[in-house]
C-alpha positions as CSV (number, residue, x, y, z in Angstrom):
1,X,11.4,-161.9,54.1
2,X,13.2,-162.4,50.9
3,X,16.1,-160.5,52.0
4,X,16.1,-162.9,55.1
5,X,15.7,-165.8,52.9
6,X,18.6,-164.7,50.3
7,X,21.1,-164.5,53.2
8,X,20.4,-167.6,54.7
9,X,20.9,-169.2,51.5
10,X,23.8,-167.1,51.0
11,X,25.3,-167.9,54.3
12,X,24.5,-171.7,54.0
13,X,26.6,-171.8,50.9
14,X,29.4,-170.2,52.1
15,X,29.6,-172.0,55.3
16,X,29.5,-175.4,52.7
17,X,32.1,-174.0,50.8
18,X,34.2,-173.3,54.1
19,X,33.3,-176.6,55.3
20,X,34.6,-178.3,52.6
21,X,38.0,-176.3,52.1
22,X,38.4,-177.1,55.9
23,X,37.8,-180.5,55.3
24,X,40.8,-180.6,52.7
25,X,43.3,-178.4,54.8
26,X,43.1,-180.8,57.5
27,X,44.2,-183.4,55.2
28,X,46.7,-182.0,53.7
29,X,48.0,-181.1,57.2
30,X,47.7,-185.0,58.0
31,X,49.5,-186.1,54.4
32,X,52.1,-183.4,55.1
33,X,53.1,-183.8,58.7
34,X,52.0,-187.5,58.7
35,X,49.9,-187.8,61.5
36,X,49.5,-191.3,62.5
37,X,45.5,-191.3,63.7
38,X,45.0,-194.2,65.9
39,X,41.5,-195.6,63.7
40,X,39.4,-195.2,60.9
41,X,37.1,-194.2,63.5
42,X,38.8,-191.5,65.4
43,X,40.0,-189.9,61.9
44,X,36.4,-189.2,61.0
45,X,36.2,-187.9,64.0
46,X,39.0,-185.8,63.1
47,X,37.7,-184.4,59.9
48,X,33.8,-184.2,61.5
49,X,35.9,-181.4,63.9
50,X,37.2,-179.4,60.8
51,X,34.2,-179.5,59.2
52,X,32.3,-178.8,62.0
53,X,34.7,-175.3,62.7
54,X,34.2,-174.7,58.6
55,X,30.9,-174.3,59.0
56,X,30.6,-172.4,61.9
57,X,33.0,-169.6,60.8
58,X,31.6,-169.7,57.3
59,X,28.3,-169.1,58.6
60,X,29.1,-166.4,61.3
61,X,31.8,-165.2,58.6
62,X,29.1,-164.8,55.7
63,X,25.9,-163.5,57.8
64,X,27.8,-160.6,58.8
65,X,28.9,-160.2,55.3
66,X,25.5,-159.6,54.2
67,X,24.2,-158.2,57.1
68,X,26.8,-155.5,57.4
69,X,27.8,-155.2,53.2
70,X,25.3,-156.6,50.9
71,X,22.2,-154.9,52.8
72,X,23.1,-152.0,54.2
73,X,26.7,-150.4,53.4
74,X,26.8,-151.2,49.5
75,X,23.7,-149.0,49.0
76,X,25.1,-146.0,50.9
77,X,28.4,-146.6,48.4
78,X,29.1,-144.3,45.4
79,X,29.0,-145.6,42.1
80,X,32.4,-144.5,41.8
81,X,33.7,-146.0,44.4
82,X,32.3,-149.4,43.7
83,X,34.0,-148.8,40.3
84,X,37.0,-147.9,41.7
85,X,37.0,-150.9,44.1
86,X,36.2,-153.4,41.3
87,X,38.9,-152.4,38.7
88,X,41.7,-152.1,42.0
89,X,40.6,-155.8,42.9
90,X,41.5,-156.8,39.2
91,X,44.3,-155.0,39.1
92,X,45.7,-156.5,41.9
93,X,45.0,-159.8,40.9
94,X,46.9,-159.5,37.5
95,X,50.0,-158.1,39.9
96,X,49.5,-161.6,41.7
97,X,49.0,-163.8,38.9
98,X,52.2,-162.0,37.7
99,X,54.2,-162.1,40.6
100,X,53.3,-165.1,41.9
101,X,54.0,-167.0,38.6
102,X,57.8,-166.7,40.1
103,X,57.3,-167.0,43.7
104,X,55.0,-170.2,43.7
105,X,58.3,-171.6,42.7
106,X,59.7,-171.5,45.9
107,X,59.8,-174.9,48.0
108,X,57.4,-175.0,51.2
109,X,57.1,-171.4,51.5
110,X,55.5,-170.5,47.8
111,X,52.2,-170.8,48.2
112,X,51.8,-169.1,51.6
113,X,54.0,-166.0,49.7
114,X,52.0,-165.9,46.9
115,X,48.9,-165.6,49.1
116,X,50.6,-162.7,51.1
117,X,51.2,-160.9,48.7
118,X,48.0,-161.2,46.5
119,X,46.7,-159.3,50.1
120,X,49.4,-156.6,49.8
121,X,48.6,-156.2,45.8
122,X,44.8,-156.1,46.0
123,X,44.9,-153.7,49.0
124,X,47.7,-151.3,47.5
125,X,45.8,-151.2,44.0
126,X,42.2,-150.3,45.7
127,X,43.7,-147.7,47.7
128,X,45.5,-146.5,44.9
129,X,42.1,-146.2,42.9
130,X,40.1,-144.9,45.3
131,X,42.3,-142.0,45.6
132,X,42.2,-141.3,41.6
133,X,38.0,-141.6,41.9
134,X,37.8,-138.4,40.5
135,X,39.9,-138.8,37.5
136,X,37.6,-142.0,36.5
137,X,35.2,-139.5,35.1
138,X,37.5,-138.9,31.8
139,X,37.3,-143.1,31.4
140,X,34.1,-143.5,32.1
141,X,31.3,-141.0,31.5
142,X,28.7,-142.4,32.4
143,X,29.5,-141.9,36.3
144,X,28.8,-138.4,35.8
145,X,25.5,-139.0,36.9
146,X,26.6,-139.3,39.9
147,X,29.1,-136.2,40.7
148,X,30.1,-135.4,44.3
149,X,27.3,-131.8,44.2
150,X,25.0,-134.6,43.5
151,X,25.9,-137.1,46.1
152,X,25.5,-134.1,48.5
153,X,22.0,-133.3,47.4
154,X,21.2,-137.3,48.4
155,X,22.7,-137.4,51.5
156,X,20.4,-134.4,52.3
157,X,17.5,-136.4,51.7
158,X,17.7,-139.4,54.2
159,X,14.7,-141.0,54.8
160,X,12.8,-140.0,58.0
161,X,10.8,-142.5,60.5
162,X,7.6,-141.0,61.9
163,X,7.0,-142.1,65.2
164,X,3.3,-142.8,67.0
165,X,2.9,-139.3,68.4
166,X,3.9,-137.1,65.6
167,X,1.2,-139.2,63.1
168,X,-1.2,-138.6,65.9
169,X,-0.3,-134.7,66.5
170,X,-0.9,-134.2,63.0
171,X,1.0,-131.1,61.9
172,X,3.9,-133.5,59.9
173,X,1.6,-133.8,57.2
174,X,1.4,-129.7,56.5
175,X,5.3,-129.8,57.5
176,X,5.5,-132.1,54.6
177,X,3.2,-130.7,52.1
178,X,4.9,-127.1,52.8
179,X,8.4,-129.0,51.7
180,X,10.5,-128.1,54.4
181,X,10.7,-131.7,54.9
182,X,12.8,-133.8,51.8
183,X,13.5,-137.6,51.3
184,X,11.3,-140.3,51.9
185,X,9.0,-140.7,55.2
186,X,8.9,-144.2,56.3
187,X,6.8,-145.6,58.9
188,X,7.8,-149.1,60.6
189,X,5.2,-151.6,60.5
190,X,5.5,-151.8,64.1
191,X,4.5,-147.7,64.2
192,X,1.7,-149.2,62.0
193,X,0.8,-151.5,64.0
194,X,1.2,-149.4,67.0
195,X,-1.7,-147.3,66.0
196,X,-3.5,-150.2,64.8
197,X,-4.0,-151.2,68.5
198,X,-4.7,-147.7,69.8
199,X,-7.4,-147.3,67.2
200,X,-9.1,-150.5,68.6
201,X,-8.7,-149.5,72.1
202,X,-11.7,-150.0,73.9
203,X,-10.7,-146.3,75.7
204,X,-13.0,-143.9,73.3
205,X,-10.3,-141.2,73.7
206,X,-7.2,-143.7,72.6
207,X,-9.8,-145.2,69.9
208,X,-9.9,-141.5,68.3
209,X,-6.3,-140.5,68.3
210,X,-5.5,-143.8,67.1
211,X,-8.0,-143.3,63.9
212,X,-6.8,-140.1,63.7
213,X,-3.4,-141.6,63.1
214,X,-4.3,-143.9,60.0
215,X,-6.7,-140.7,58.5
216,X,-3.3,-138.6,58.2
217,X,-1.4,-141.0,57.2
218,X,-4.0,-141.8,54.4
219,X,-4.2,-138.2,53.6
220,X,-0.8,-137.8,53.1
221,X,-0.3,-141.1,50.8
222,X,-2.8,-139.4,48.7
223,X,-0.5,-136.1,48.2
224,X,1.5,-136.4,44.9
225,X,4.5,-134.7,46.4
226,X,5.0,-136.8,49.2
227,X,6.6,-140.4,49.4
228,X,5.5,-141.8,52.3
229,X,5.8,-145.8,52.6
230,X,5.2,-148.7,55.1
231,X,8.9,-150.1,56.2
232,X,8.4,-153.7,56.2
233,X,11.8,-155.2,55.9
234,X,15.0,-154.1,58.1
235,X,18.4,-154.3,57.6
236,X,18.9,-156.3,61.1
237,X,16.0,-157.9,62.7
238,X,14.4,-156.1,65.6
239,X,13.6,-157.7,69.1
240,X,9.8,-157.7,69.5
241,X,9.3,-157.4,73.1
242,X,11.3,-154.1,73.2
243,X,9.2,-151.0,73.6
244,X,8.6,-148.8,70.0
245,X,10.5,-146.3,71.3
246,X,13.8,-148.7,71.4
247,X,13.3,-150.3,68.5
248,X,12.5,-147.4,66.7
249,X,16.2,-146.0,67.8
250,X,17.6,-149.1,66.7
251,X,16.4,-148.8,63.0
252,X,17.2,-145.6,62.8
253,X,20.8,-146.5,63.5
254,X,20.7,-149.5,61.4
255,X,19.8,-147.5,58.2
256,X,21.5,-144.1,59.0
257,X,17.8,-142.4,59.1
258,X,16.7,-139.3,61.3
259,X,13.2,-139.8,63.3
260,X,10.4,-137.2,63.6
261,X,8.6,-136.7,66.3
262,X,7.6,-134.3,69.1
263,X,7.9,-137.2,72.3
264,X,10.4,-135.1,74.6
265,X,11.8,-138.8,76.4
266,X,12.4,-140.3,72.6
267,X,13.9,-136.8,71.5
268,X,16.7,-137.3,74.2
269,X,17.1,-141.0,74.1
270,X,18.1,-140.9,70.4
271,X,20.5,-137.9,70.4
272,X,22.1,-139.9,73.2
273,X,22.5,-142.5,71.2
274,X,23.9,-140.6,68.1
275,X,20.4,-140.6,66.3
276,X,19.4,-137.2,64.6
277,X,16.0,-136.1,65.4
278,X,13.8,-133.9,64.3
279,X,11.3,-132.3,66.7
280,X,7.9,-130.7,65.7
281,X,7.6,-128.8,69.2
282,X,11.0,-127.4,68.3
283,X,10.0,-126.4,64.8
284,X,7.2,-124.7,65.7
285,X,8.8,-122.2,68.6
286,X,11.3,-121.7,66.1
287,X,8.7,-120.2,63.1
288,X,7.2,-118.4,65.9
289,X,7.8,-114.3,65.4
290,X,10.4,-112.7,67.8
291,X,8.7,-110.0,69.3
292,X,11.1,-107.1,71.0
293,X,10.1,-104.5,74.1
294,X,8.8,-101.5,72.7
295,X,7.1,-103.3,70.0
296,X,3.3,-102.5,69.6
297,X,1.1,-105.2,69.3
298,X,-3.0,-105.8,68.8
299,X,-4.4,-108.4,70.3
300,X,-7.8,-109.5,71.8
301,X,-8.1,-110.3,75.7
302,X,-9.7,-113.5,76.3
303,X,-9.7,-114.1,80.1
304,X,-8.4,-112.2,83.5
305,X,-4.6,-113.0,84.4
306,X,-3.7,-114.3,87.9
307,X,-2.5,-110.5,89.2
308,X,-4.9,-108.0,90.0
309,X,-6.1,-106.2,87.3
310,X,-4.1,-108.5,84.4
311,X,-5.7,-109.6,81.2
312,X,-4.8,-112.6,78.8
313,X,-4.7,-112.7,75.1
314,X,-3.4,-115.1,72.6
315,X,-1.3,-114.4,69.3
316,X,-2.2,-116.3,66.1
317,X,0.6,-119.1,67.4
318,X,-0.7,-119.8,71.1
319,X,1.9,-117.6,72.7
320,X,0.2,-116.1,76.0
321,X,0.3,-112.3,76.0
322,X,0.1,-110.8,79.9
323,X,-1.8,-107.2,79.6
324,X,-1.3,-105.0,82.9
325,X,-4.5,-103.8,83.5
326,X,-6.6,-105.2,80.8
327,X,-9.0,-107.3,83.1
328,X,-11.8,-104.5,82.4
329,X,-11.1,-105.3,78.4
330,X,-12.3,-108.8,78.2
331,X,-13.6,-109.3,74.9
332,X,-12.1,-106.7,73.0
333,X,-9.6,-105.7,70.5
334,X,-6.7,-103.1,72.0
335,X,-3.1,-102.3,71.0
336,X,-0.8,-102.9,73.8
337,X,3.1,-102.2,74.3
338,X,5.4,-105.1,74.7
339,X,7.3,-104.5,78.4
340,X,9.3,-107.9,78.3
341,X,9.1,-111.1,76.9
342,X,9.8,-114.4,79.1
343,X,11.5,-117.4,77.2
344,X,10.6,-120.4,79.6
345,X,10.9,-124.3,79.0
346,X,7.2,-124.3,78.2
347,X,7.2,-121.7,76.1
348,X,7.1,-117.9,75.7
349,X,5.1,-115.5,77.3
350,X,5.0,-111.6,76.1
351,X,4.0,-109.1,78.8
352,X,2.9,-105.2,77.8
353,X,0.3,-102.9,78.7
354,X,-2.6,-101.1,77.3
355,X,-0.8,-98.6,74.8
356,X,-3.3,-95.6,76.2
357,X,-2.4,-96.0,79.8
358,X,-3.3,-93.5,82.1
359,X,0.0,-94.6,83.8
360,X,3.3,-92.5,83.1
361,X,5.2,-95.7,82.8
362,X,3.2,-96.9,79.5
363,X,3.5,-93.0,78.3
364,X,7.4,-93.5,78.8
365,X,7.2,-97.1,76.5
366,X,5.4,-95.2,74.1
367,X,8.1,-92.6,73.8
368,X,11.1,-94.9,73.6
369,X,8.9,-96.3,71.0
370,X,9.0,-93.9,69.2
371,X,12.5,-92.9,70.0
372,X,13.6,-96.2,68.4
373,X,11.7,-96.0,65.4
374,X,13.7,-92.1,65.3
375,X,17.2,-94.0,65.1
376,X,15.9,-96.2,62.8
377,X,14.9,-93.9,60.5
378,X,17.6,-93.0,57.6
């Protein structure tokens, strides 16, 4: 709210300022030209007009000024760059003052010259500086602070938006104490109040994964290592009766931020629209260990398969493991032989078979088995 308020007072005053300056142009266009208005009345008329368009493009002219600048861009900036800027400006102003203490000389067409070519001056001089950046360093020291290796290292921790379903799955909060994420996590107060409402659902299943929401996010504002904060304020304001999902693309854009979550529909949606995302799902079947054929394997079969004779097991990270005939194992522990592994949208799903079969074709894994671990040997 008090960034809102500072830019309407900023835009008010510049839309004054333009108001008046518009005012005075339009009568020097009337002294100069000597337009002959018909009343007293009609020429207030005529100078309401000019202020009226002074205000308007003042207005428009400054809000997106701040919006666009003061809120959002000069934040991303360098210091050396806004250093550079400043002393090109300056520069090019003395080159105007200089100059133009000549050209202002000239009848009708001085001022508009001098005015030109302040543009040319200013924008030649804060080129010219930007481009020498680096060399700024030997005048100023004190920038070292903020070297390019450093800048690099900041860019690499932009902040992250959490949206609804990843608070609820959980796992960001051991992502984040593990460190594998960096920057600050922010959560909209719209997320916020998103869960909020799911937690008071009168649903008893939507009232728990809503409370299970806040918990996490509680337990991770009580890590030391972790900066997690409610995002109140935005750099552009945000249409409420757009869904979460849309709004939480938009502020993702507007501040140049990558969201975390694990909703497929939001994952696509936002790398459509340029947005960086950053799945859990993803993460996780990425961590998951690569098993090869040939590999051995002990594992525990839970349940019969669907094919005569088939068992199921689990590994450690959920991925199903098919055992050909391990139905008459349930409950135990066996070693099996990996046969193939099956990389499907849903996952992965290892098949092998018991690694004492009666069956020559588990006798032949076996040996390749061990051929491989032959070749490998030095």
């Amino acid at each position: 709210m008090l960034a809102r308020g500072v830019g309407l007072l900023f835009s008010l005053a510049v839309a004054v300022l333009s108001a008046i300056v518009s005012v005075l142009a339009g009568r020097l266009y009337i002294a100069a030209y000597r337009v002959a208005l018909p009343s007293y009345l009609v020429e207030k008329i005529y100078y309401a007009l000019f202020a009226a368009v002074g205000l308007a493009a003042g207005f428009t002219l400054a809000s997106l000024i701040y919006r666009q600048v003061v809120t959002y861009d000069l934040r991303r900036i360098p210091v050396r760059e806004k250093v550079a800027v400043i002393i090109g400006v300056f520069i090019g102003l003395g080159l105007t003052s200089f100059i133009g203490s000549m050209l202002i000389r000239i009848p009708t067409f001085g001022a508009p010259l001098v005015m030109v070519i302040g543009i040319v001056c200013v924008y030649l001089c804060v080129a010219i500086m930007l481009s020498m950046k680096e060399e700024l360093y030997f005048f100023f020291p004190g920038l070292a602070a903020s070297r390019p290796g450093e800048e690099e290292q900041k860019e690499k921790q932009n902040p992250k938006l959490l949206d609804t379903n990843v608070i609820i799955d959980g796992r960001i909060a051991d992502i984040a104490k593990s460190g594998f994420v960096e920057g600050p996590l922010l959560v909209p107060k719209f997320v916020l109040d998103e869960l909020q409402t799911i937690a008071d659902s009168s649903d008893s299943l939507k009232r728990n994964r809503g409370r299970r929401g806040l918990d996490i996010l509680n337990q991770m504002q009580k890590e030391p290592g972790l900066r997690v904060q409610v995002l109140d304020g935005y750099p552009s304001p945000l249409a409420r009766h757009e869904p979460v999902d849309a709004r939480l693309v938009q502020l993702a854009k507007d501040m140049d931020a990558a969201i975390i979550t694990n909703d497929f529909n939001l994952n696509k949606v936002a790398q459509f629209q340029g947005v960086r995302v950053l799945n859990v799902n993803e993460l996780a079947n990425a961590v998951k260990p690569v098993v090869l054929p040939g590999e051995e394997l002990s594992v525990t079969i839970v349940r019969e398969g669907k094919e005569p004779e088939q068992g199921v097991a689990y590994l450690d990270d959920g991925t199903m493991v098919v055992v050909e005939h391990g139905k008459a194992h349930i409950g135990e522990t066996v070693h099996i032989i990996v046969t193939s592994v099956l990389q499907t949208v849903a996952g992965k799903m290892i098949f092998g078979g018991l690694q004492n079969g009666s069956n020559g074709r588990m006798n032949n894994h076996r040996e390749v088995s061990q051929l491989r671990r032959r070749k490998k040997a030095p």
